[in-house]
GUBA-67247 format. One record per residue: residue in three letters; x, y, z of N, C-alpha, C, O in turn. Coordinates in steps of 0.05 Angstrom, whole numbers, plus 32768, in hexadecimal, padded with zeros to 4 digits. Example, Ala and Ser with C-alpha at 12.3 -4.5 7.8 and 13.67 -1.06 7.14 Angstrom:
<sites>
Ala81087F8E809C80F67FA6809C81087FBE809C811D7FBE80A9Ser81017FD3808E81117FEB808F81028001809D810C801780A1
</sites>
This chain:
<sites>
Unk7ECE82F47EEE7EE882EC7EF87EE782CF7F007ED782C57F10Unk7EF982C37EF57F0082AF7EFB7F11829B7F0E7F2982987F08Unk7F08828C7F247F1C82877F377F3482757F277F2B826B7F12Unk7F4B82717F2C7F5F82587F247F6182477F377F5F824D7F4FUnk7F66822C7F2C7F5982157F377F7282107F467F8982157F41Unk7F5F81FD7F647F7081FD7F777F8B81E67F6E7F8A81D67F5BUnk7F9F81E87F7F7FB381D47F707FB681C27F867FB881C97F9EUnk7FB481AB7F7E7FB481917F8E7FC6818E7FA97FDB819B7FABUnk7FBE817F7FBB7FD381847FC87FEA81647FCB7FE2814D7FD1Unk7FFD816A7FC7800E81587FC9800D81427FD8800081397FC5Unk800D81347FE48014811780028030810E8000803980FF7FEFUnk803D811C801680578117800B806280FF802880628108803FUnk806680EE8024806980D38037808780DA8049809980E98041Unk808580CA806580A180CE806F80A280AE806F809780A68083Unk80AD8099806080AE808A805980C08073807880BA805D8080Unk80CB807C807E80DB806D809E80C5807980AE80C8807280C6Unk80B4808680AB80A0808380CC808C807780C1807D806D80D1Unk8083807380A1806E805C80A0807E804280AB8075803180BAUnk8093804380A1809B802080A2809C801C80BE809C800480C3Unk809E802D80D380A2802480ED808C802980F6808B802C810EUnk8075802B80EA805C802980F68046802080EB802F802680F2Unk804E800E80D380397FFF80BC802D7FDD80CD801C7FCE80C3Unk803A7FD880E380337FC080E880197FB480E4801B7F9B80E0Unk80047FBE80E47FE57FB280E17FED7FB980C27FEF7FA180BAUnk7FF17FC680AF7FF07FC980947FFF7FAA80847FF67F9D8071Unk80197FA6809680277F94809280157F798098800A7F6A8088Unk80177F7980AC80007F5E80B57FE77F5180A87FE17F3980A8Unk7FD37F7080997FBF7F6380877FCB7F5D806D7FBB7F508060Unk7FDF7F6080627FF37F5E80477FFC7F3B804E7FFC7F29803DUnk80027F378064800C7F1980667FF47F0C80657FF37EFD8051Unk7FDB7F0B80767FC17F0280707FBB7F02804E7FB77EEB8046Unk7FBB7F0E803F7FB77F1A80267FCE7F0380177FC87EF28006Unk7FDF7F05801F7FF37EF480127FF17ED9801C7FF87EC9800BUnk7FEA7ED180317FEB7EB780337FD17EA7801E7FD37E8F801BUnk7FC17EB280157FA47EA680097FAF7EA17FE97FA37E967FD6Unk7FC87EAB7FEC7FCB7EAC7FCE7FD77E937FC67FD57E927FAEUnk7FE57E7B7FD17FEA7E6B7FD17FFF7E657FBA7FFD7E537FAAUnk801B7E817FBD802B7E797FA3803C7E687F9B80447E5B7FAEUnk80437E637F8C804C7E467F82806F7E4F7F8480817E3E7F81Unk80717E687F8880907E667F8480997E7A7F7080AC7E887F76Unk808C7E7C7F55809D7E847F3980897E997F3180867E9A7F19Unk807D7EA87F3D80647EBC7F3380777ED27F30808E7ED17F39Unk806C7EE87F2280747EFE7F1C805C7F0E7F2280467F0C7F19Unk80687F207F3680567F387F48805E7F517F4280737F5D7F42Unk80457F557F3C803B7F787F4B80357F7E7F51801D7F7F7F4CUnk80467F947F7080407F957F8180357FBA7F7F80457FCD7F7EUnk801F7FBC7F80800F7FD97F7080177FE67F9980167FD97FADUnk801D7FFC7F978017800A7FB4802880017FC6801C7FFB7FDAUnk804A7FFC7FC880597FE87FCC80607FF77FEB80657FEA8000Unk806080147FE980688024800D808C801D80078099801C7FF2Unk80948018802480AA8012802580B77FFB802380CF7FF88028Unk80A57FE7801B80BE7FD0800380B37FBE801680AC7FAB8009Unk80AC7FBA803580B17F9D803F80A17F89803780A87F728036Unk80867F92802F80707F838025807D7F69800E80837F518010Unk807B7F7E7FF6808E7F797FE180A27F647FEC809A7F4C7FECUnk80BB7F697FF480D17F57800080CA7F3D800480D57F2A7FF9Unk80B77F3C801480A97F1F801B809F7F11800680A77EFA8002Unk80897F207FF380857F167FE280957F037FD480907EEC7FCFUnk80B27F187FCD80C97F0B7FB780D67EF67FC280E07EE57FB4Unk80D77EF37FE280DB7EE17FF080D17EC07FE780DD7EAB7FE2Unk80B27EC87FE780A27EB37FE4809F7EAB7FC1808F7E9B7FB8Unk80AE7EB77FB580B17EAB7F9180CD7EB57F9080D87ECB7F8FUnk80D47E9C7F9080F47EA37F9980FF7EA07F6C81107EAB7F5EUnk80E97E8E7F6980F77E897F4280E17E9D7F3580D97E997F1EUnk80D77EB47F4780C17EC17F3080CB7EDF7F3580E37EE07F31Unk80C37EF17F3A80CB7F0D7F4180B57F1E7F45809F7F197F3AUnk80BA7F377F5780A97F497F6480B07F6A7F5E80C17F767F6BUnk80A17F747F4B80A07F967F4380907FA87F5D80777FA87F5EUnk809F7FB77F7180887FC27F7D808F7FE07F7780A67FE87F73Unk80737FF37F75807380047F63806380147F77804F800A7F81Unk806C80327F818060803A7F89805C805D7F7E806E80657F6FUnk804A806D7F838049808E7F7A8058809A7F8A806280AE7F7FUnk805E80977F9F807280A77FB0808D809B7FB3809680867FBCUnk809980BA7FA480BE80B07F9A80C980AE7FC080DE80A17FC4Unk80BE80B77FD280C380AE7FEB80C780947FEC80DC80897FE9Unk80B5808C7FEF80AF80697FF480C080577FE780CE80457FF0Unk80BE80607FCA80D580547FBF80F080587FC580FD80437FC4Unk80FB80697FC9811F80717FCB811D80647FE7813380587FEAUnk810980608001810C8052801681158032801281278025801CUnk80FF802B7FFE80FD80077FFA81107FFE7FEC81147FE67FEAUnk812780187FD98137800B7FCC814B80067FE181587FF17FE2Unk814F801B7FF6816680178009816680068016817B7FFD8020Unk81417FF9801D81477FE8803381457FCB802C81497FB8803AUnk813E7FCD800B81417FAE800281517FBF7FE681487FCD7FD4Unk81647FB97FEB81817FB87FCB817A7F9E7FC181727F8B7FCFUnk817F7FA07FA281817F887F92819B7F6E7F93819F7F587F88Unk81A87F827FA881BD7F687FB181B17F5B7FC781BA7F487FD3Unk819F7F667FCA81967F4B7FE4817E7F407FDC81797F297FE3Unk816E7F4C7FCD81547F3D7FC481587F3B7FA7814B7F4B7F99Unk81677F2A7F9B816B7F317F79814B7F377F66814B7F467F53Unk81327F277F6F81227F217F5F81117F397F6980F97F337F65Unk81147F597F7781067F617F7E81147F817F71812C7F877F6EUnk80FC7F8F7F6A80FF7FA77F5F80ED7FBE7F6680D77FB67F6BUnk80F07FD97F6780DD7FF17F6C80DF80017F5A80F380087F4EUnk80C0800C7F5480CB80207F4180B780347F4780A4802C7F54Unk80B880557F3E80A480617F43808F80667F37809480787F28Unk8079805F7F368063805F7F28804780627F38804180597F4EUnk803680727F23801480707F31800480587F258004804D7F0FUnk7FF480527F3E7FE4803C7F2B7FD180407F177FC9802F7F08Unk7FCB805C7F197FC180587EFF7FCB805B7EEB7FB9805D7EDAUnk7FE3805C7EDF7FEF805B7ECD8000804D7ECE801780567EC9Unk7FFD80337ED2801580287ECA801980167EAD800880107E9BUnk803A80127EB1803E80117E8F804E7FFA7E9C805B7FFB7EB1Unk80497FE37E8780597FC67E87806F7FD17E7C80847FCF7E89Unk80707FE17E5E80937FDC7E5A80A37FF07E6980BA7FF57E61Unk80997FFA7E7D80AE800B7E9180BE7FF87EA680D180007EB2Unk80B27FDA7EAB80BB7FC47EB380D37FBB7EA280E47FAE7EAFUnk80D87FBE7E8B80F27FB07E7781087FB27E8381137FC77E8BUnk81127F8D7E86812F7F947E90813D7F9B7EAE81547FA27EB4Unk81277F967EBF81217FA67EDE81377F937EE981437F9C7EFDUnk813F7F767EDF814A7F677EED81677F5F7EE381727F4B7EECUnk81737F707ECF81847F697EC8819E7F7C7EDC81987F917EE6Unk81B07F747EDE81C47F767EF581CF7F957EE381C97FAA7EF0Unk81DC7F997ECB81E67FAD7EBE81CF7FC57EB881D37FD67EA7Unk81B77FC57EC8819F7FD67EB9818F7FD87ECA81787FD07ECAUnk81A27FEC7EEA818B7FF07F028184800C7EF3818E801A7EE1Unk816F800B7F01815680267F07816280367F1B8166802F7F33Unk8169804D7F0E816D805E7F23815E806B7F398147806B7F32Unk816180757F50814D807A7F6A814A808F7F628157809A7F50Unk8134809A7F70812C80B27F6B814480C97F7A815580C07F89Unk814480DF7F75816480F17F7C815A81087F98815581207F96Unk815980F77FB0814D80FF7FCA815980FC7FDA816F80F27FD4Unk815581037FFA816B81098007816E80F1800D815F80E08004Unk818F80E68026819280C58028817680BD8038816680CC8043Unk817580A780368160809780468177808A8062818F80858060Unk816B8089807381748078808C8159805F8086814180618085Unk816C804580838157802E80968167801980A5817B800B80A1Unk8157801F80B98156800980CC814E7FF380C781417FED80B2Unk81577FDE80E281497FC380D681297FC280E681167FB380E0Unk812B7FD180F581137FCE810480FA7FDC80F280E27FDC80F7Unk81057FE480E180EC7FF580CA80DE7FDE80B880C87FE380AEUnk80E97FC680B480E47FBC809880E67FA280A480E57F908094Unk80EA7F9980BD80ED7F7F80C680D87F7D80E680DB7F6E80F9Unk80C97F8B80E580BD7F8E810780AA7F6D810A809B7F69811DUnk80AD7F64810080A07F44810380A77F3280F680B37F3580E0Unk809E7F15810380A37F0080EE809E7EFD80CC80877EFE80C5Unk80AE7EF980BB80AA7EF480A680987EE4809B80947ECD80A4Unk80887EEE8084806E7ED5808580757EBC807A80867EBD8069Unk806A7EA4807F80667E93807A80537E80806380457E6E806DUnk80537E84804C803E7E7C803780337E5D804080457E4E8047Unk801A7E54804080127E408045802B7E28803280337E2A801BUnk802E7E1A804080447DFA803A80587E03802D805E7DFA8017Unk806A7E19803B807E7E288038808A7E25804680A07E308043Unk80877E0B806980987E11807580987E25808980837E31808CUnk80B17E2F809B80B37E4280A880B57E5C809980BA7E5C8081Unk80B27E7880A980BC7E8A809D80D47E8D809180E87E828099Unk80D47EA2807680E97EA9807080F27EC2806E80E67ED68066Unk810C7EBF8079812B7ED5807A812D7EEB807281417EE38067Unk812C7EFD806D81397F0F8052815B7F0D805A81637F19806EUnk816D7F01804A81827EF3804F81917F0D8038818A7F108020Unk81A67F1C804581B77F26802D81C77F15801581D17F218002Unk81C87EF6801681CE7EE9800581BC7EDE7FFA81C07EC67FFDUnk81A87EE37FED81907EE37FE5819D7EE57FC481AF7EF57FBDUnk818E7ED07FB281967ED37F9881737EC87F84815E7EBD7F8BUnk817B7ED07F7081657ECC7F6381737EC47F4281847ED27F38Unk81647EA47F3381697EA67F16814E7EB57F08814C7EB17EF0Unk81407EC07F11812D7ECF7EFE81307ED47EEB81477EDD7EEBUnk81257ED57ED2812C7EE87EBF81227F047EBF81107F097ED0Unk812B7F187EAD81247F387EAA810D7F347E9F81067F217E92Unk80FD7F4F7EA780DE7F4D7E9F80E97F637E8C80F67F777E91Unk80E17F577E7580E07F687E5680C47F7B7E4B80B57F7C7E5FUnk80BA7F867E3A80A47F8D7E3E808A7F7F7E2B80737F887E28Unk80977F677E21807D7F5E7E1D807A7F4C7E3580627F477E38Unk80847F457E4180787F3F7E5A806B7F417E73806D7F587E7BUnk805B7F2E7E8580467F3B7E8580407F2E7EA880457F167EAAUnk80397F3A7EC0803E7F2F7ED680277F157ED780187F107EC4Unk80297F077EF180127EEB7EF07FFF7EFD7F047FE87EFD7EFEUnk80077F0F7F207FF77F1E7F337FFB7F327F37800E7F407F3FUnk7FE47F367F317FE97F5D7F3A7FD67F627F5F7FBE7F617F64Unk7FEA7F667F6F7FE57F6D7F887FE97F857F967FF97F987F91Unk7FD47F827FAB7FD67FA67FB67FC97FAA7FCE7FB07FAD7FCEUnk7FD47FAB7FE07FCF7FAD7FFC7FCC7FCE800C7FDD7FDF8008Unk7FBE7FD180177FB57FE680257FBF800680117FCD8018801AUnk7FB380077FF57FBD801A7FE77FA8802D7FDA7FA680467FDBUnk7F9280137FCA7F8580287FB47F6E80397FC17F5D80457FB3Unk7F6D803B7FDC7F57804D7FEB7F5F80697FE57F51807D7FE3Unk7F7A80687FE37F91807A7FD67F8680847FB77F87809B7FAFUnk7F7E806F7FA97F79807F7F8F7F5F80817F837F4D80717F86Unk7F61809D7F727F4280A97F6D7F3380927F587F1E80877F5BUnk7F4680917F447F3B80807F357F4080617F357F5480577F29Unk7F2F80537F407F3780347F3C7F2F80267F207F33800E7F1CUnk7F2580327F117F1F80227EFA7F3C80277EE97F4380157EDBUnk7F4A803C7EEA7F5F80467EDF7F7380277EE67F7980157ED6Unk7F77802A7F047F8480117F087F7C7FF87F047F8D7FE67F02Unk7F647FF47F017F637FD67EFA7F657FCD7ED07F687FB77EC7Unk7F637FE87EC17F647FE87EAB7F817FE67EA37F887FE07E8CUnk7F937FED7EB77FB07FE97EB87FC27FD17EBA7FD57FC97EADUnk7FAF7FC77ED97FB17FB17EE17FAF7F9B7ECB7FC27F8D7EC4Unk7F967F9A7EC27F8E7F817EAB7FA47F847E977FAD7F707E8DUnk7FAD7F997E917FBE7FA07E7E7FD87F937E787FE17F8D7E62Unk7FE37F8F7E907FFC7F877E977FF47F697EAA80047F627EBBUnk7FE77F617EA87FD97F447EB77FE07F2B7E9D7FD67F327E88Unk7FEA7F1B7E9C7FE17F047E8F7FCC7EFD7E8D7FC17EFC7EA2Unk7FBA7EF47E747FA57EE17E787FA87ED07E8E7FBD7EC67E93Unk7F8D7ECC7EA07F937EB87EB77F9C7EC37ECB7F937EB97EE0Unk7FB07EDA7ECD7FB57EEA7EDC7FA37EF67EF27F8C7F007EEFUnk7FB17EF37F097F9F7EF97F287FA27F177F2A7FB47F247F21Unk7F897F207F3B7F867F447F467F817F367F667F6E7F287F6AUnk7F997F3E7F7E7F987F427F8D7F977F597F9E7FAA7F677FA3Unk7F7D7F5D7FA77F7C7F777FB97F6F7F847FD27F567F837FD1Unk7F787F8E7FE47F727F9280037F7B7FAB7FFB7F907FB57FF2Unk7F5B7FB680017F687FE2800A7F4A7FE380187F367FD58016Unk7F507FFE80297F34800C802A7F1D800480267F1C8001800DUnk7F067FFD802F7EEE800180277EDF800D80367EE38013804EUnk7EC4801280227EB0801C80307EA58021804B7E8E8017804DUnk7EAC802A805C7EA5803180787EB8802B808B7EB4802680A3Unk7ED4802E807C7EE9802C80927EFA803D809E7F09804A8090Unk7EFB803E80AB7F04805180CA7EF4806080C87EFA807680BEUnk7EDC805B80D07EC5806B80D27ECC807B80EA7ED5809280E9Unk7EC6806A81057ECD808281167EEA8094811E7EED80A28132Unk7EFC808E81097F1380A681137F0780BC80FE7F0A80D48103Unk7EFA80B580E97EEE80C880DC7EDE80DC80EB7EDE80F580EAUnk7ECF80CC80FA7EB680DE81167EC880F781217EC1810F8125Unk7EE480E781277EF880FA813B7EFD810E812A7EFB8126812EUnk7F05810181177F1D811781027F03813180F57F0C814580EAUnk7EE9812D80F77EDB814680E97ED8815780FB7EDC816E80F4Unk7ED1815381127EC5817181207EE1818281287EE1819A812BUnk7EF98170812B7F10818681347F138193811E7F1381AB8122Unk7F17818A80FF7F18819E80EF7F0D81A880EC7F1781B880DCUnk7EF381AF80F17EE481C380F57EE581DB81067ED681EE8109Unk7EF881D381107EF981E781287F088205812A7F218201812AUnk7F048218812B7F0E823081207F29822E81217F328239810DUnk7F3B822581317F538221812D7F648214811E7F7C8218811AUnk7F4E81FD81127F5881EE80FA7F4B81EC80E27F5181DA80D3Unk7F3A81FD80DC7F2781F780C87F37820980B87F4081F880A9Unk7F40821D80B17F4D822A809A7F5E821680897F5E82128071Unk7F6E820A809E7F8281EF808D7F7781DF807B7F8681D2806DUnk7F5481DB80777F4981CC806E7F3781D180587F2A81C1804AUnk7F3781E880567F2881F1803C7F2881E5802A7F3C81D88026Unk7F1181E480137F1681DD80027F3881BC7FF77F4D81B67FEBUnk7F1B81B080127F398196800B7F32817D7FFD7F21816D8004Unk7F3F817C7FEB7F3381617FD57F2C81477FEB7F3581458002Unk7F1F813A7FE27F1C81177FE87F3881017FE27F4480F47FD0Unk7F3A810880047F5580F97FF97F5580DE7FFB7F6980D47FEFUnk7F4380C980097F3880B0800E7F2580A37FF27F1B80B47FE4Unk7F22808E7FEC7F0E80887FDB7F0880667FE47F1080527FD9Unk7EFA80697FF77EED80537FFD7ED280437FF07EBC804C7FF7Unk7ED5802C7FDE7EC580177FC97EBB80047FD97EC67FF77FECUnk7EA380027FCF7E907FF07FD57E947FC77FC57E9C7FC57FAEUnk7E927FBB7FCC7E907FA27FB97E827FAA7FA37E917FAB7F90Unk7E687FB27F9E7E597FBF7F887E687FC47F707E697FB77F5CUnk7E797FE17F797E857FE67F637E997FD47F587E9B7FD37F40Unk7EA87FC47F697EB67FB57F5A7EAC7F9F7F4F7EB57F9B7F39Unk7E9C7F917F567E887F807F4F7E847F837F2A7E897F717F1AUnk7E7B7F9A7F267E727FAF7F087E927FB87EFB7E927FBE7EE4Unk7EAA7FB87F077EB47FC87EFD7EC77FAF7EF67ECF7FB27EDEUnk7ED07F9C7F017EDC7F857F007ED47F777EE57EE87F6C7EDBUnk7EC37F757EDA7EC47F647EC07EC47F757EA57EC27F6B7E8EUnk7EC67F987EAF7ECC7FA77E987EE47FA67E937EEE7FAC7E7DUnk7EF17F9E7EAA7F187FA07EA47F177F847E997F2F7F7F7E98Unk7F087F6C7E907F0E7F5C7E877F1C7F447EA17F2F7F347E9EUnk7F087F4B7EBC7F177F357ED47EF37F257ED87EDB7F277ED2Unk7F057F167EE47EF17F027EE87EEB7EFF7F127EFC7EF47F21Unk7ED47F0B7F1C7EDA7F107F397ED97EF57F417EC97EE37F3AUnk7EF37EF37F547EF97ED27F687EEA7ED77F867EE77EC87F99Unk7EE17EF77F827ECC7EFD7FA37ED97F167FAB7EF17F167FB0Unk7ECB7F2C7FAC7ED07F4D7FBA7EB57F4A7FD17E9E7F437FCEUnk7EC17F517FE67EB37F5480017EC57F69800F7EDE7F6D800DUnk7EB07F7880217EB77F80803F7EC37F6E804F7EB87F598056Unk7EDA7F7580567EE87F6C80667EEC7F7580867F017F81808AUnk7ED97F7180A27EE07F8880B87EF87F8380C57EFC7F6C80CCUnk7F0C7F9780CB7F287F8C80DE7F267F9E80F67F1A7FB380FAUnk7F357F9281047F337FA4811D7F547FAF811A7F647F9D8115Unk7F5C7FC4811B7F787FCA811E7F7E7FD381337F727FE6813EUnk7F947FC7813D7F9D7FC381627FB77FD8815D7FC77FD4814AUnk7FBA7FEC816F7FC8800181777FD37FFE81977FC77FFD81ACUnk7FF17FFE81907FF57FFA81B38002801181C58019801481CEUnk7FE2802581CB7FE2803081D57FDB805081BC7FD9805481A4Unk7FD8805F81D67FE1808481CC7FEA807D81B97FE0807681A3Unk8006807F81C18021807F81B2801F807B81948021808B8181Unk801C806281948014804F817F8006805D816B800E80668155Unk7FE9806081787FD0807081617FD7808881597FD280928144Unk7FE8809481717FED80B7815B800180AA81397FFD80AC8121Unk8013809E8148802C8096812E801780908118801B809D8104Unk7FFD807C81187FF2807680FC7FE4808B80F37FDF808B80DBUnk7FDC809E81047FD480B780F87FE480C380F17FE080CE80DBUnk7FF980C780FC800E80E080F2802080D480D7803380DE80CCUnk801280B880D2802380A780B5801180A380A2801580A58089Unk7FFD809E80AD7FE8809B808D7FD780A480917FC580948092Unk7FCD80C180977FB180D5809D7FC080EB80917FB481018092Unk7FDA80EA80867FE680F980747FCF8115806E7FCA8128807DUnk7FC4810F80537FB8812480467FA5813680607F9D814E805EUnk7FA2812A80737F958143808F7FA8814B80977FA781648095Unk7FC2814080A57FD5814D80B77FDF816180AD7FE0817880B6Unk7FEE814F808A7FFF816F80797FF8817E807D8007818F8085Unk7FD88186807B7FCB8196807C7FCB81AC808F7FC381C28088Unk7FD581A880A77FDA81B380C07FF981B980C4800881A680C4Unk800181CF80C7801C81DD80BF802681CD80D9801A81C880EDUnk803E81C580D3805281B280E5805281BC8100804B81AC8111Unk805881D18106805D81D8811D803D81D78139803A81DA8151Unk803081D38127800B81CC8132800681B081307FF481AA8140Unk8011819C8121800C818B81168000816F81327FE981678136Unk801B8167814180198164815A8000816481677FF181518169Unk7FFB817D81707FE3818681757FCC818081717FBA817E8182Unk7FCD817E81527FB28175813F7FB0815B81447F9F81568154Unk7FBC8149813B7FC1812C81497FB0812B815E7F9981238158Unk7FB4813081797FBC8130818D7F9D812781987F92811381A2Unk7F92814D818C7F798154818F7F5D8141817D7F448140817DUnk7F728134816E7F5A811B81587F5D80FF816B7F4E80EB816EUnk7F72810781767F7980E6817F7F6380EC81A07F5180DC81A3Unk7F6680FB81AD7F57810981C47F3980FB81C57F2F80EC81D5Unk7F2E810881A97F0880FF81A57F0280E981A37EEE80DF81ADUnk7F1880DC81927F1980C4818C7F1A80A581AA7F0D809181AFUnk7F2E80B181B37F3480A381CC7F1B80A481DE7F13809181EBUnk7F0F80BD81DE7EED80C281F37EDC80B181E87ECB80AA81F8Unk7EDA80A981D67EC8809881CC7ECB807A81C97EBA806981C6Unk7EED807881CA7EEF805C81BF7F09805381CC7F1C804A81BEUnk7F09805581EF7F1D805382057F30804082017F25802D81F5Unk7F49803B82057F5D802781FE7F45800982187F37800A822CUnk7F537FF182027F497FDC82177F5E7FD482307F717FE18238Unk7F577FC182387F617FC282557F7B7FC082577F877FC7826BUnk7F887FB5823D7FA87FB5823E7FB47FD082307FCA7FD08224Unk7FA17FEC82317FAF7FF882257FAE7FFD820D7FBA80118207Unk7FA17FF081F87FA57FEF81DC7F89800081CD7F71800081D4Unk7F94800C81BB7F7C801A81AB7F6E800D818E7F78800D8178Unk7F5F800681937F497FFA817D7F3B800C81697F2D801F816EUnk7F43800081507F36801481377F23800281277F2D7FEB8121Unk7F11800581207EFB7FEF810E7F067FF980F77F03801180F1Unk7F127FE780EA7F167FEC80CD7F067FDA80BB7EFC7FC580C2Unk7F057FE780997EF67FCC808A7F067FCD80777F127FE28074Unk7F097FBA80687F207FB5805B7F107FA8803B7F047F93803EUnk7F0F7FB0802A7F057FA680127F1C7F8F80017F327F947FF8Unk7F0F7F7780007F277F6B7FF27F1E7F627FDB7F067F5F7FDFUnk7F237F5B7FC67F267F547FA87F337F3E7FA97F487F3E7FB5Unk7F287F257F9B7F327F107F8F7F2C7F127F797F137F0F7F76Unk7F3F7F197F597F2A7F0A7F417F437F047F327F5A7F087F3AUnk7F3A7EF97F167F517EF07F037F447EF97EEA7F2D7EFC7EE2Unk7F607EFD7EDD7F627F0A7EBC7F4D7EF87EA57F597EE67E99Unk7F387EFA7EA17F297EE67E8C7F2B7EED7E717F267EDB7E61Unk7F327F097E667F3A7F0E7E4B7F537F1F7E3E7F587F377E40Unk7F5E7F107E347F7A7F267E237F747F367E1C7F867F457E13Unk7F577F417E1A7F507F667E117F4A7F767E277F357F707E33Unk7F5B7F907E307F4E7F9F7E407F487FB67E337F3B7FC87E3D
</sites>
């Protein structure tokens, strides 16, 4: 007899409580973006886009080039279309897609005014401004002050057709998210220009080690360990190594992959449950709603005994952050 194989489990996003609680996510994305030093007219993709504000900025900062942000969860997207419309950011677009599959000519035409993309068919979204605006707008090095997201916002871009082909492919706090990274970078090169940049900040190797410490022994614990059976790897945290080796099979040329350590500042309790209860997703679902709370509560509990708020209150997480610099060196992937 044969068992049938277990069926995956979904991650299904609440897309307005990431955005009102992405601020450190947001903040290493502006760091990430400021190094890039764009000229204005680039054409981005934005791989792992969440709820649009990242993205926004971006299109902000290439006001004559344009920004695709593309994410796997039709959540995230039907949020980012509401809270940036193409009447206010003309040069900016979402669509739903995984990274590892993505396809350039599903981009054709993204920017022409007679030929929107329809949203995905989900319930309304509410956004606030405080979801997608909670800080200063970044500032690109000799850019001047910040900029606006201004509802009279216009763009002459042209439509991206499908032999065309982006200048950056970028991606901020995402591919820890995905199983296969060679998938995405064989994608990536794909749809890259020769010369074309890989910008990337996710996950690495040994990060949030200790909420990890917290988060194993409670599930273990007879009250919660059934929820956890048999539960796939839902993290995939990379070493420089691998990319190091895997970077010149996609035909890139590495500009420098390192460990990156950050400290991520939480203000307060409060604070740290929200980033668990927004991106520790694949554990919480796991825990039937009405317990859920609870489970939190009791991770956030171990966690705090070991690693006490500092003197103002604030909770400290050691994160490491893997970042990628490289560029496109051959038209064959």
């Amino acid at each position: 007899m044969t068992s049938s194989p277990t069926k995956k489990r979904v991650t299904r996003w609440n897309a307005a409580d990431y955005a009102a609680n992405s601020v450190v996510q947001q903040a290493w994305a502006r760091e990430l973006i400021a190094r890039l030093n764009l000229r204005g007219d680039e054409h981005v993709l934005d791989v792992g886009c969440g709820d649009g504000k990242v993205s926004a900025e971006i299109a902000q900062a290439v006001p004559r080039g344009s920004v695709v942000g593309i994410d796997a969860s039709p959540q995230m997207i039907k949020f980012a279309r509401a809270a940036f419309p193409s009447g206010k950011i003309a040069n900016l677009k979402f669509e739903v897609m995984d990274a590892r599959k993505i396809r350039l000519t599903q981009f054709s035409n993204r920017f022409m005014a007679d030929s929107p993309s329809p949203p995905p068919k989900e319930e309304r979204v509410e956004v606030r401004s405080s979801m997608v605006s909670d800080s200063k707008p970044l500032s690109p090095p000799g850019r001047g002050e910040g900029v606006e997201l201004r509802p009279e916002r216009t763009s002459s871009c042209p439509p991206i057709h499908p032999d065309e082909k982006f200048d950056l492919v970028f991606s901020n706090a995402t591919l820890h998210w995905v199983d296969d990274h060679q998938a995405f970078l064989r994608r990536a090169a794909a749809c890259l220009h020769s010369a074309g940049r890989l910008a990337v900040s996710c996950g690495g190797k040994g990060n949030a080690q200790d909420v990890f410490v917290a988060l194993r022994p409670e599930m273990r614990l007879k009250r919660w360990r059934e929820f956890f059976r048999k539960m796939d790897k839902p993290y995939f945290f990379h070493s420089p190594d691998s990319y190091e080796k895997w970077l010149p099979r996609f035909g890139f040329k590495s500009l420098g992959v390192r460990l990156s350590p950050k400290d991520a500042i939480y203000d307060g309790r409060k604070s740290f449950i929200a980033w668990l209860r927004t991106t520790w997703l694949p554990y919480v679902q796991r825990v039937p709603e009405n317990l859920r709370e609870h489970f939190i509560g009791a991770v956030v509990d171990r966690y705090l005994a070991k690693h006490p708020p500092d003197d103002t209150g604030r909770v400290h997480v050691r994160m490491v952050r893997l970042e990628i610099d490289a560029v496109k060196v051959t038209s064959d992937v």
